[in-house]
Rosetta silent file (secondary structure, phi, psi, omega in degrees, C-alpha in Angstrom):
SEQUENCE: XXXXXXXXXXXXXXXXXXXXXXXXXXXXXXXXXXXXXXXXXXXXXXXXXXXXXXXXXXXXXXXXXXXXXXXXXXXXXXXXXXXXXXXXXXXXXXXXXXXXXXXXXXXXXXXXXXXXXXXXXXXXXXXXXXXXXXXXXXXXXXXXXXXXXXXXXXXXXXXXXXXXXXXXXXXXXXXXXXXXXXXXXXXXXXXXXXXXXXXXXXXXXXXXXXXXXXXXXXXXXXXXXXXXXXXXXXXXXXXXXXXXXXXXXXXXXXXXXXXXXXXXXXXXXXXXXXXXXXXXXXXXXXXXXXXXXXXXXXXXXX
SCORE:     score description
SCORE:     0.000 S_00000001
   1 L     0.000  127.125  169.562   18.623  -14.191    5.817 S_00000001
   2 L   -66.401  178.330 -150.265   20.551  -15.002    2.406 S_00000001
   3 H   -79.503  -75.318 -169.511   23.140  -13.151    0.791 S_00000001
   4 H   -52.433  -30.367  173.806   20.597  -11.321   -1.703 S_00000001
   5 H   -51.636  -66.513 -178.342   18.138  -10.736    0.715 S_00000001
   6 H   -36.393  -71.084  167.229   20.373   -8.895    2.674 S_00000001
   7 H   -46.828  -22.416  170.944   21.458   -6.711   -0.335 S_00000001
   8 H   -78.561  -16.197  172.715   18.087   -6.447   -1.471 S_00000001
   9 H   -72.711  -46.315  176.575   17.085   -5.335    1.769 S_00000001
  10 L   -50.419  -28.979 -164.655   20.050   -3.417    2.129 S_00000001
  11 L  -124.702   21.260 -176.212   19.310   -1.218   -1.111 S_00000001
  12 H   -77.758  -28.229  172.996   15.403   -0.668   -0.583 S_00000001
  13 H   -61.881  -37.539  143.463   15.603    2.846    0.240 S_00000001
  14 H   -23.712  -72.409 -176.583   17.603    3.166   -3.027 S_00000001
  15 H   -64.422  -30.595  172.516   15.347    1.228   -4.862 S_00000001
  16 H   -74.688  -30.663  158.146   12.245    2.861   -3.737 S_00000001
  17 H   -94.319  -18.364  175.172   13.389    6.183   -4.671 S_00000001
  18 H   -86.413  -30.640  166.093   15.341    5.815   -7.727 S_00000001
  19 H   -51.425  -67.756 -175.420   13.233    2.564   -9.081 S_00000001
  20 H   -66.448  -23.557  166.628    9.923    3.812   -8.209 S_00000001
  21 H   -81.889  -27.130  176.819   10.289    6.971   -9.980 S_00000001
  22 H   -69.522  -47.160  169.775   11.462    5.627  -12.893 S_00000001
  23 H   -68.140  -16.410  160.474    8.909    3.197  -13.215 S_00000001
  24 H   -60.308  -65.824 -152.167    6.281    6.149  -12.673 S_00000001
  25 H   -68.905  -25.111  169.093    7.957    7.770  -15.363 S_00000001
  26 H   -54.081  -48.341 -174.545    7.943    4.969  -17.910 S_00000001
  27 H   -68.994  -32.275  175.660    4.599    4.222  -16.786 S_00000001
  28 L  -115.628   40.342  161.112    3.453    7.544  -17.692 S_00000001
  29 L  -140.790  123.928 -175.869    4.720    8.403  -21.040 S_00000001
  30 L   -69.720  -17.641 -165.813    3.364    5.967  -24.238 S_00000001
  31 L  -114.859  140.768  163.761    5.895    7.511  -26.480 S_00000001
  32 L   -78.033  123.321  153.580   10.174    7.404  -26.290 S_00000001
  33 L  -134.480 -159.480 -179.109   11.261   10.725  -26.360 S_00000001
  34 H   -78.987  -20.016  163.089   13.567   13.622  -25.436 S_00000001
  35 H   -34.563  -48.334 -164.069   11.132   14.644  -22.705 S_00000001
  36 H   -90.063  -19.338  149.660   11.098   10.953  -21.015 S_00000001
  37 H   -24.193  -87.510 -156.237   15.434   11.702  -21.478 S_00000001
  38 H   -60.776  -20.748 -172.703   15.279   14.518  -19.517 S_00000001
  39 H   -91.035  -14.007  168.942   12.991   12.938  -16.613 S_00000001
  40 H   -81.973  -29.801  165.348   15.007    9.824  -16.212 S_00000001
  41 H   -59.183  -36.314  174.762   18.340   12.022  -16.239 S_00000001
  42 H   -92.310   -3.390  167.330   17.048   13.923  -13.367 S_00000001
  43 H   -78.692  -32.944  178.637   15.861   11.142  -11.475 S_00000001
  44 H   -83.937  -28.892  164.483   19.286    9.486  -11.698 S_00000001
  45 H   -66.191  -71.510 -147.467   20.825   13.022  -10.219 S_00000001
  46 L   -73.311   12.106  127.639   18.709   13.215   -7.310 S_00000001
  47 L   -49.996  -53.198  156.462   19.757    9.365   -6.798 S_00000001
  48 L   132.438   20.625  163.114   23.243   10.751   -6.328 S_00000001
  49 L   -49.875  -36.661  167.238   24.516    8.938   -9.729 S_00000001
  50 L   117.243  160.769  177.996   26.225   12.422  -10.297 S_00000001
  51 H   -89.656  -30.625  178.578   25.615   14.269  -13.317 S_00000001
  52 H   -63.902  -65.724  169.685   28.363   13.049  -15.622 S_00000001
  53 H     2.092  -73.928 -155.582   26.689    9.404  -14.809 S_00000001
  54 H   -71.382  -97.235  153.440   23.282   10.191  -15.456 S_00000001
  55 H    38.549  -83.880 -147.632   24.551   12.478  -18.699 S_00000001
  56 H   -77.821  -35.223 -165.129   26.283    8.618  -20.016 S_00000001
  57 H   -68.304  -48.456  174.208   23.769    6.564  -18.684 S_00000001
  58 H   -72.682  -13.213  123.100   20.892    8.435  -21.155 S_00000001
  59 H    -7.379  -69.681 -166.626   23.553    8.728  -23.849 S_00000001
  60 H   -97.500    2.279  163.305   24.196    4.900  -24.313 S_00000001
  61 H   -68.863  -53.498 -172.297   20.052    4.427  -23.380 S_00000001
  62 H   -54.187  -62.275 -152.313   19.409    6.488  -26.843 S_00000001
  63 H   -81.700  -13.935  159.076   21.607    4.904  -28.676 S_00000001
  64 H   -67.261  -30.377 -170.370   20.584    0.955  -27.115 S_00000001
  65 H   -83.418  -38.135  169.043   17.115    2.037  -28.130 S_00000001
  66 H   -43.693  -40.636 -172.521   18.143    3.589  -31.430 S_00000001
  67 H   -53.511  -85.557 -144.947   20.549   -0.188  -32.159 S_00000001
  68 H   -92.726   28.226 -173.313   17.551   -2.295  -31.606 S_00000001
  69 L    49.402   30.965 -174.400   14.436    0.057  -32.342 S_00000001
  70 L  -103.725  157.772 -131.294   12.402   -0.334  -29.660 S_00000001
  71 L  -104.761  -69.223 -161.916    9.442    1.551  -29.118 S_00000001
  72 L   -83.907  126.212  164.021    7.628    0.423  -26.181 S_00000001
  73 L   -71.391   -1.041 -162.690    9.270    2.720  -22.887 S_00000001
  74 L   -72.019  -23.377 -177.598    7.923   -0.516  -21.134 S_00000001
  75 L   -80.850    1.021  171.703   11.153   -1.871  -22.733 S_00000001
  76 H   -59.723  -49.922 -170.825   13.667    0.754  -21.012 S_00000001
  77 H   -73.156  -45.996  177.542   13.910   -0.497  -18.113 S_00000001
  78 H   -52.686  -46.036  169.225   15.247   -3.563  -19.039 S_00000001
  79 H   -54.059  -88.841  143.600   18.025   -1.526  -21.084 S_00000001
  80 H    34.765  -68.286  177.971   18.848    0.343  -18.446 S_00000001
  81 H   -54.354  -66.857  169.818   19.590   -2.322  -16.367 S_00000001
  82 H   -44.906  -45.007 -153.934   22.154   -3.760  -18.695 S_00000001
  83 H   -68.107  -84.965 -161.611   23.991   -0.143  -19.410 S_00000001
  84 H   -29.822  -35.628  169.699   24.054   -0.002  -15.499 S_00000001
  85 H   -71.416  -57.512 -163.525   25.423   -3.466  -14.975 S_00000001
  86 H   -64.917  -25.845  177.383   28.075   -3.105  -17.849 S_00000001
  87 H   -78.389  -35.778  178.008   29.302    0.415  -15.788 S_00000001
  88 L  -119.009   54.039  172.952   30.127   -1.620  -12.686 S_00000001
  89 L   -88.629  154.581  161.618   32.095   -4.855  -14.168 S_00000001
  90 L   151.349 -177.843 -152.650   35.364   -4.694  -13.074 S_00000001
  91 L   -86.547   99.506 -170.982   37.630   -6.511  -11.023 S_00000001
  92 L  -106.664    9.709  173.696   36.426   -6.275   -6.961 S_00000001
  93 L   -90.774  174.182 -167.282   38.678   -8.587   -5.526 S_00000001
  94 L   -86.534  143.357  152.717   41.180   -8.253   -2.783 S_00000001
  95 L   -60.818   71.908  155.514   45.010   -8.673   -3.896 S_00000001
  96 L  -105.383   66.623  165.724   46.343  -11.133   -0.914 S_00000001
  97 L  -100.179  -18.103  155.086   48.693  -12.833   -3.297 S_00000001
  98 L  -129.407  175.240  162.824   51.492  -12.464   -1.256 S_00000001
  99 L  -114.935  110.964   41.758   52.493  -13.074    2.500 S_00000001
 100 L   -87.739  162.325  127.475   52.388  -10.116    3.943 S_00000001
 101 L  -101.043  170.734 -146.227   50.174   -8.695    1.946 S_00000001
 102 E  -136.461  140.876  135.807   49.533   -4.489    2.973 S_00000001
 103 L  -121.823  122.182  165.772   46.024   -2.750    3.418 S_00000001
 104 E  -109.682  152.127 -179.532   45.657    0.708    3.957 S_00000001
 105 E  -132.553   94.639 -163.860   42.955    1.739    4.883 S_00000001
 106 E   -73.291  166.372  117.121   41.845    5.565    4.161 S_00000001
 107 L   164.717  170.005  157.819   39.149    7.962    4.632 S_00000001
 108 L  -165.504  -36.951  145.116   37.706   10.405    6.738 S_00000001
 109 L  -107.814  158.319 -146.928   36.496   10.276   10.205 S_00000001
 110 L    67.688   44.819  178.333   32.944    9.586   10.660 S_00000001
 111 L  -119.204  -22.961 -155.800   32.576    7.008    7.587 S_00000001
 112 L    97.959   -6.659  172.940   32.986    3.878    9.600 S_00000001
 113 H   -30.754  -64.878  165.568   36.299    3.450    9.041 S_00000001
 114 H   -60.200  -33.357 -163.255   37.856    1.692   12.113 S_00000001
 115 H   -69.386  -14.196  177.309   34.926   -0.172   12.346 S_00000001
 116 H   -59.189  -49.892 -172.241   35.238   -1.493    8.950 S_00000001
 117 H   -41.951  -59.165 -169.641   38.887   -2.297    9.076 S_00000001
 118 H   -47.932  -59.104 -179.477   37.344   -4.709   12.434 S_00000001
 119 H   -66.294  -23.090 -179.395   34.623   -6.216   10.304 S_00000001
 120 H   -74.612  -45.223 -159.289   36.916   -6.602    7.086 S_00000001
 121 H   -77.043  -12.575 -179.552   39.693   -8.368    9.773 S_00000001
 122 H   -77.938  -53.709 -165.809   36.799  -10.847   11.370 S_00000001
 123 H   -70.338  -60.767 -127.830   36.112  -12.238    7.366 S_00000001
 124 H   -79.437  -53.040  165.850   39.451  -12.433    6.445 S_00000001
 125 H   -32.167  -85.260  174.425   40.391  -13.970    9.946 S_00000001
 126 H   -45.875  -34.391  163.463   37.570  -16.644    9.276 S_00000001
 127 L   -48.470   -7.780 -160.736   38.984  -17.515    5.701 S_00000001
 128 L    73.657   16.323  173.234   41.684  -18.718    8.127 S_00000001
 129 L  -115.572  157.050  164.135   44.518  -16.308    7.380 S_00000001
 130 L   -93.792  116.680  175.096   46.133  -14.241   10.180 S_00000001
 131 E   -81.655  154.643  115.263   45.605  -10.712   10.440 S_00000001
 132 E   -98.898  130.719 -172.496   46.992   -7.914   11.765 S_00000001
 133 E   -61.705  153.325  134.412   45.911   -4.610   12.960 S_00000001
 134 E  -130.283  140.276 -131.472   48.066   -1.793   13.079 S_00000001
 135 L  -115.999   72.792 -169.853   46.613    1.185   14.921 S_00000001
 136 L  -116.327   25.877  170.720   48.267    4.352   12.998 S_00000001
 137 L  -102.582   77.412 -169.313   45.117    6.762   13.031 S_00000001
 138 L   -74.706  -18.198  175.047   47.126    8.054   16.636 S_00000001
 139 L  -100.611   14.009  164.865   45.259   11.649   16.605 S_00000001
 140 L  -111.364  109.094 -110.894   41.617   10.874   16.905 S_00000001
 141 L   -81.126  125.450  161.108   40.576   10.406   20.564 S_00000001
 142 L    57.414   46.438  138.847   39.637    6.492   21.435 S_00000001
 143 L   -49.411  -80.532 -167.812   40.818    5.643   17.771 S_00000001
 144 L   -92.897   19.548  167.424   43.113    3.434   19.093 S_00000001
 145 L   -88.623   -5.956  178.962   40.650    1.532   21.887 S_00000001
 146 H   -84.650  -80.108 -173.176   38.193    1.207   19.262 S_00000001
 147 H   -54.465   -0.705  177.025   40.097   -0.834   16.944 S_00000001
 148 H   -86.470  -79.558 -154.114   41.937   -3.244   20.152 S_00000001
 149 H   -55.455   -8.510  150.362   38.160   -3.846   20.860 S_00000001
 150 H   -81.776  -36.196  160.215   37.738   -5.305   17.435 S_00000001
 151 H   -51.867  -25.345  162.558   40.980   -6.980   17.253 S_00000001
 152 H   -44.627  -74.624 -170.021   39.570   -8.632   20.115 S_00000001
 153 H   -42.232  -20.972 -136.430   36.222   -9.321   18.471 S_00000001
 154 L  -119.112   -6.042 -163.653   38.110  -10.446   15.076 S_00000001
 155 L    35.960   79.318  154.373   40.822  -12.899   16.612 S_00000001
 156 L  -157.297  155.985 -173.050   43.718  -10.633   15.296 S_00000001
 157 E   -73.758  173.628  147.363   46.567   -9.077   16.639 S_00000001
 158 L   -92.328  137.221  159.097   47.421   -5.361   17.422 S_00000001
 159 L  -137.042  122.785  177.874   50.607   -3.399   17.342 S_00000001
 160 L  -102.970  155.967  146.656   49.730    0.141   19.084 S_00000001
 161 L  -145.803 -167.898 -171.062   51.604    2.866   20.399 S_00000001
 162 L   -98.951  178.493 -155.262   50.318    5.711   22.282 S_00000001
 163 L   -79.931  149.665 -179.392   47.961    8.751   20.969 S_00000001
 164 L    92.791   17.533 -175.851   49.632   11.599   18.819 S_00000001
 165 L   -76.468 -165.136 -166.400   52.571    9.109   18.134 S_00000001
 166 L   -91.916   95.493 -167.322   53.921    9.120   14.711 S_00000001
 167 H   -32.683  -72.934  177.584   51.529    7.227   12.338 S_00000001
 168 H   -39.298  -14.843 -179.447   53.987    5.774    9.754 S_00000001
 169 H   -65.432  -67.387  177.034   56.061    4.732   12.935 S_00000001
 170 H   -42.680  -66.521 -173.645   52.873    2.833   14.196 S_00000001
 171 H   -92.751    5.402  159.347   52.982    0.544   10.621 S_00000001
 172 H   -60.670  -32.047 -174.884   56.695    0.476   10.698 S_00000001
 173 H   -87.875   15.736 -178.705   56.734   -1.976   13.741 S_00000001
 174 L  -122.986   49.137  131.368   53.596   -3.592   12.541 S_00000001
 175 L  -104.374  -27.833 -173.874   55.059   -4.559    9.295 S_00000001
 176 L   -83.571  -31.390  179.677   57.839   -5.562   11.242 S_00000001
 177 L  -103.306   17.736  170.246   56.084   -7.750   13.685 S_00000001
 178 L  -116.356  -29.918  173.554   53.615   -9.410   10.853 S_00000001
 179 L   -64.165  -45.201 -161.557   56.732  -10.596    9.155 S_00000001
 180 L   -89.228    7.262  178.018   58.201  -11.694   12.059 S_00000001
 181 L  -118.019    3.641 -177.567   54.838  -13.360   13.444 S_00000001
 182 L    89.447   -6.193 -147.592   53.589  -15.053    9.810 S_00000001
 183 L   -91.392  141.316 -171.699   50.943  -12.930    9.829 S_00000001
 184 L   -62.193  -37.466 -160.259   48.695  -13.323    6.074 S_00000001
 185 E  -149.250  120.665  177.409   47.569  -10.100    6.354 S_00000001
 186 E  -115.673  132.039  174.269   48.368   -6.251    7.718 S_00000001
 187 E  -135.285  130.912  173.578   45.563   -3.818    7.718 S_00000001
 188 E  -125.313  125.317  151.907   46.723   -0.439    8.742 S_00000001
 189 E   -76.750  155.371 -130.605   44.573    1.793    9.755 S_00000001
 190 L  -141.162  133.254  166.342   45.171    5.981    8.822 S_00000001
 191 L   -42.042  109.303 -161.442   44.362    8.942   10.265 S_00000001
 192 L   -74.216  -51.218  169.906   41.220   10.812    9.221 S_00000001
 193 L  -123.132  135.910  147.345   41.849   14.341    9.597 S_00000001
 194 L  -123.052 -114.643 -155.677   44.730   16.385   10.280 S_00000001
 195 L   -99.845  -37.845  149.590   45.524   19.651   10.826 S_00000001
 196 L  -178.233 -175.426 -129.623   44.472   20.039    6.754 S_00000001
 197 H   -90.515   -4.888  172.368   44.112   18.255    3.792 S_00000001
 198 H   -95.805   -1.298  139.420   47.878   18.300    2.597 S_00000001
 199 H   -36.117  -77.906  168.394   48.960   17.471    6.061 S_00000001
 200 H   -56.002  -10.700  175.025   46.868   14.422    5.712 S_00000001
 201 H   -84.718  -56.038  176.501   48.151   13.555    1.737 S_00000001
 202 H   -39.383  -23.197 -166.462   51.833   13.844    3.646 S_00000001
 203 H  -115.716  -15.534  175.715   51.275   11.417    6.148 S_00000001
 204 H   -82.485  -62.465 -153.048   49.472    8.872    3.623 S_00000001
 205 H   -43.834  -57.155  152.020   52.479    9.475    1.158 S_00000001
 206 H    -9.545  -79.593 -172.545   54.834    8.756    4.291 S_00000001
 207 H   -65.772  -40.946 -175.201   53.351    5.351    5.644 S_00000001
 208 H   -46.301  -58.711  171.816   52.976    4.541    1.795 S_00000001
 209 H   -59.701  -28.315 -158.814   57.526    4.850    1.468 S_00000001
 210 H   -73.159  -54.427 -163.077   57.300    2.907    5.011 S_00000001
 211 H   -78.578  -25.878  162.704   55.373   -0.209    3.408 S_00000001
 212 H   -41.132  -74.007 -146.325   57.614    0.299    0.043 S_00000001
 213 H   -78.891  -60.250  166.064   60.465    0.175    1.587 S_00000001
 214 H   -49.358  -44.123 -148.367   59.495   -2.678    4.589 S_00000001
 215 L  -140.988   48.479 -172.796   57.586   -5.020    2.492 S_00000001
 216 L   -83.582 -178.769 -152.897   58.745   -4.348   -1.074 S_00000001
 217 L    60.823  -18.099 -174.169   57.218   -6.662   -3.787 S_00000001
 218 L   -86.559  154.558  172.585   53.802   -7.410   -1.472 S_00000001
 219 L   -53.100  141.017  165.531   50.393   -7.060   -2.659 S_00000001
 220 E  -157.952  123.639  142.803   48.808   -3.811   -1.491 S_00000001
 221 L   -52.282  156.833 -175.658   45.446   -1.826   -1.226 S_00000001
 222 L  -143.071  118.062  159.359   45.119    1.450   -0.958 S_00000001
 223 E  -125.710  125.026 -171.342   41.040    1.436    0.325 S_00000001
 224 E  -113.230  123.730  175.386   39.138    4.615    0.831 S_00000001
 225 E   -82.202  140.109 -176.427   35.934    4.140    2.901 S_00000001
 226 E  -134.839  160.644 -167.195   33.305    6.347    1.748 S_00000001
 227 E  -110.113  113.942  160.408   29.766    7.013    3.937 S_00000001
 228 L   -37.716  -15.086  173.801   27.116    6.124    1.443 S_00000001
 229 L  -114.055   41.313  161.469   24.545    8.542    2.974 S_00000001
 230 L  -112.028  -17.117 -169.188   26.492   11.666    1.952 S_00000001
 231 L    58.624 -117.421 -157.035   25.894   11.016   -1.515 S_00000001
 232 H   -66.402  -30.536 -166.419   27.500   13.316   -3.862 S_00000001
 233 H   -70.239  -37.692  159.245   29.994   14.331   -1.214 S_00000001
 234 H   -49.852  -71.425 -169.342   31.266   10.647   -0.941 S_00000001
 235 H   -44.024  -34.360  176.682   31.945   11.172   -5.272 S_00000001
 236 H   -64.724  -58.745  153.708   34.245   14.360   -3.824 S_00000001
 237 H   -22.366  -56.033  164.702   35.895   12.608   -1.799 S_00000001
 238 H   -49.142  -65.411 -150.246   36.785    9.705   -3.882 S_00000001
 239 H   -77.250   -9.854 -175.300   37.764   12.106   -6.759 S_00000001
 240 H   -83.423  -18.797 -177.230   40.179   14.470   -3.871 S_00000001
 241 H  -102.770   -4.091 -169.244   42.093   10.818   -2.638 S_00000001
 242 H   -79.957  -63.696 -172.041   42.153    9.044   -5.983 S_00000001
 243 H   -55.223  -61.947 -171.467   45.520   10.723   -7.096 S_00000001
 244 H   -29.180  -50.983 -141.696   46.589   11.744   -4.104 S_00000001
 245 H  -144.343  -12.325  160.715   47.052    8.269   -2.148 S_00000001
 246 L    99.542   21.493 -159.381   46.806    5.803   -5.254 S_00000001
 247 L   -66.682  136.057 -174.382   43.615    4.160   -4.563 S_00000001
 248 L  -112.304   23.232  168.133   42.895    0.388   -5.679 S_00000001
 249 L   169.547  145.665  168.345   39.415    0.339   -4.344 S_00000001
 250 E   -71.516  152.565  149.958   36.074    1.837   -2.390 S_00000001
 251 E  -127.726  126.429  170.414   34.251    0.438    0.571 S_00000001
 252 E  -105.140  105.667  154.338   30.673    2.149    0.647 S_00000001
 253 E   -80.900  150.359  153.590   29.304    2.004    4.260 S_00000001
 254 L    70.558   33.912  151.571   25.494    2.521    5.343 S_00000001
 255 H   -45.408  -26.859  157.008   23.883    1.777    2.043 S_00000001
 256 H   -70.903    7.491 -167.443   20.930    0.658    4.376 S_00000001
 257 H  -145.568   42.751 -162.207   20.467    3.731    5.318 S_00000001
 258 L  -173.880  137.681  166.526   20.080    5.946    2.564 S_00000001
 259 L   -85.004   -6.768 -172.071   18.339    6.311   -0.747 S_00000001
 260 H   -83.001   26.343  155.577   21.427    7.443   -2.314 S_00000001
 261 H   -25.356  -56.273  168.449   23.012    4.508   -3.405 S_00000001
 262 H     1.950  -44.463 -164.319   23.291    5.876   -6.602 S_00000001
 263 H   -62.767  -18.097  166.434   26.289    7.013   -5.817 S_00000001
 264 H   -11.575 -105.077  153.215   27.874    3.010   -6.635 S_00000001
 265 H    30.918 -122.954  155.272   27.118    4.134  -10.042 S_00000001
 266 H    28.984  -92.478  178.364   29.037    7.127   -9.839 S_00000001
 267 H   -62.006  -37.636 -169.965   31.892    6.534   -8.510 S_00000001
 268 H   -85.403  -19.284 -168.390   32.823    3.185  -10.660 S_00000001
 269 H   -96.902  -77.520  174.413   31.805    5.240  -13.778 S_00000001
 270 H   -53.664  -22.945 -149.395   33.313    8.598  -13.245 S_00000001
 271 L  -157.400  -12.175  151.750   36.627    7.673  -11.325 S_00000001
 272 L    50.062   50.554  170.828   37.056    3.925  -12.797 S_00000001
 273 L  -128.044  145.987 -174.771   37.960    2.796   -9.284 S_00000001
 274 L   -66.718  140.536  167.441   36.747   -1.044   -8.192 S_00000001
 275 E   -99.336  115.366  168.370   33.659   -0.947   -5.403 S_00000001
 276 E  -100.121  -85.610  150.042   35.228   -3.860   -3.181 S_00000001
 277 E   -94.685  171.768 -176.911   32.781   -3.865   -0.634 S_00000001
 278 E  -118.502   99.254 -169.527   29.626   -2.741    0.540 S_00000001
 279 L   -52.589  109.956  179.290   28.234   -2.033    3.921 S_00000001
 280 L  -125.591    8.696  140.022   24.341   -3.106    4.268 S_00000001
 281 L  -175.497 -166.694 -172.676   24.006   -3.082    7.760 S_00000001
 282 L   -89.310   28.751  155.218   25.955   -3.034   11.599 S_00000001
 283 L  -127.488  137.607  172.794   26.784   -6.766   11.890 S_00000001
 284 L   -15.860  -27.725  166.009   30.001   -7.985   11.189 S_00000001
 285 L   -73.635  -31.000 -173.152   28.888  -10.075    8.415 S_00000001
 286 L   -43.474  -16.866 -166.889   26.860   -7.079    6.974 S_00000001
 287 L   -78.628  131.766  160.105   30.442   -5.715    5.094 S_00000001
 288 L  -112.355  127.163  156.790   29.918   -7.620    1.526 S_00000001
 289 E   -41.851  129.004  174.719   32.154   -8.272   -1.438 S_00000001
 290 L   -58.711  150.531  165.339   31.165   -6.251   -4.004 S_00000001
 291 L  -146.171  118.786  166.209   29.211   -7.844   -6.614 S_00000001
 292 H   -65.837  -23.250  179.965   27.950   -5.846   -9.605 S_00000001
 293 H   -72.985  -81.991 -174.822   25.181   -8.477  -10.909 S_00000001
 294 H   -23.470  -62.571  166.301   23.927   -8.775   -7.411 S_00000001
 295 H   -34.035  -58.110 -171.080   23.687   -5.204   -7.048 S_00000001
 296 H   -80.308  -18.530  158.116   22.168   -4.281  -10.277 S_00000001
 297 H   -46.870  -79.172 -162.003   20.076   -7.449   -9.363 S_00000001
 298 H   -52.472  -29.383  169.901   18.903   -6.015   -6.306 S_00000001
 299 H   -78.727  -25.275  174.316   18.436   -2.388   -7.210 S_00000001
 300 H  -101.872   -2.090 -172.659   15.968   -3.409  -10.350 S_00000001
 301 L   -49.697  141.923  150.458   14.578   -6.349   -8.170 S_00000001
 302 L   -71.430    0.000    0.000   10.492   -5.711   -8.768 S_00000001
């Protein structure tokens, strides 16, 4: 299957509920007005664009239709499209500009997290740079056997230690041993919950002075994995870690598996954070580089 197929496939449940209502609604009013406003504003909330979103998105629709006069609602959709495209330009690539370069990797448990970290370290691994794991989410049970069985899978090392050790410990020697082994790339994986949520800001802030301090000058991510079939509760999430931990980009898992995509939208709009990839289904290839054209391709495909 080709790259858009996959995303288009990936985003049908999306498409089918947020698409297909709109094009009902288009379909069934002859006139633009504020009435066809309010039902496309409420279509894009129960997509899980968020209310501020949806709010901006009919905002600069009035004022595209007002610019160029049109008329026709058949002509909306097309508008639409653009405003929607133009909210999620932005820059979605990874920073691996120097060697080491640092990934953290955030979020928390139940999102997909280790497994992403595995499937992000298999592509990167195939570009031909060497990764390393380091295994510093030490309090959630069979954490760190999950991620060895992907370093396995991913041809990259591990540096472990055992569970309840001291995370930030965990990516001091694995900053220590990717310098001293060449390694291209450190992805550290982070603890999902702790005890509560400033417990868990403390212990990000922590491993954060460890890679300052170990690796200063290298390129670094901050990534917060979000579960795309939580919807609005992913956009909470985002907006409780963006100050907190510094973030320089989303990964939305299980976008197959949800109509609430929306939430893309959302999040890149409201919180002005880069979507670097996207999760459209459970094989390793399935993790994608964000692309906003594709996307807004794929979400308006007919």
């Amino acid at each position: 299957m080709g790259l858009f197929s996959k995303i288009s496939e990936g985003l049908k449940k999306t498409r089918d509920s947020m698409m297909g209502k709109v094009e009902q609604v288009l379909n069934s009013f002859t006139k633009i007005d504020e009435d066809l406003f309010d039902e496309l504003e409420e279509i894009l909330i129960s997509a899980d664009v968020g209310t501020h979103t949806a709010a901006e998105i009919c905002k600069r629709l009035r004022a595209a239709i007002k610019q160029r006069g049109v008329t026709d609602s058949s002509e909306v959709k097309a508008l639409m499209k653009d405003i929607i495209a133009e909210m999620l330009q932005g820059d979605s690539g990874l920073d691996l500009s120097t060697k080491p370069s640092v990934i953290l990797v955030i979020g928390v448990n139940g999102v997909g997290k280790t497994t992403t970290i595995g499937k992000l370290a298999a592509a990167l691994t195939q570009q031909g740079k060497k990764v390393l794991l380091a295994a510093a989410d030490t309090f959630r049970a069979a954490a760190i056997e999950q991620l060895e069985i992907w370093a396995q899978r991913a041809g990259a090392e591990l540096v472990k230690q055992s569970e309840g050790s001291d995370p930030a410990a965990v990516v001091f020697d694995a900053l220590s041993a990717g310098k001293a082994r060449g390694a291209d790339v450190i992805i550290c994986d982070t603890a999902g919950r702790l005890h509560n949520k400033k417990n868990l800001m403390e212990e990000l802030a922590k491993i954060s002075r460890v890679i300052a301090r170990e690796t200063p000058g290298c390129a670094q991510e901050v990534l917060l994995v979000l579960d795309a079939t939580t919807g609005q509760n992913a956009l909470n999430q985002a907006r409780q870690f963006k100050d907190a931990a510094g973030l320089t980009g989303i990964i939305l898992t299980k976008l197959d598996g949800t109509a609430k995509g929306g939430v893309v939208i959302g999040i890149k709009e409201e919180l002005q954070i880069p979507i670097k990839f996207i999760g459209v289904g459970e094989k390793v290839e399935d993790l994608r580089p964000f692309d906003s054209r594709e996307f807004v391709d794929a979400l308006f495909q007919e």
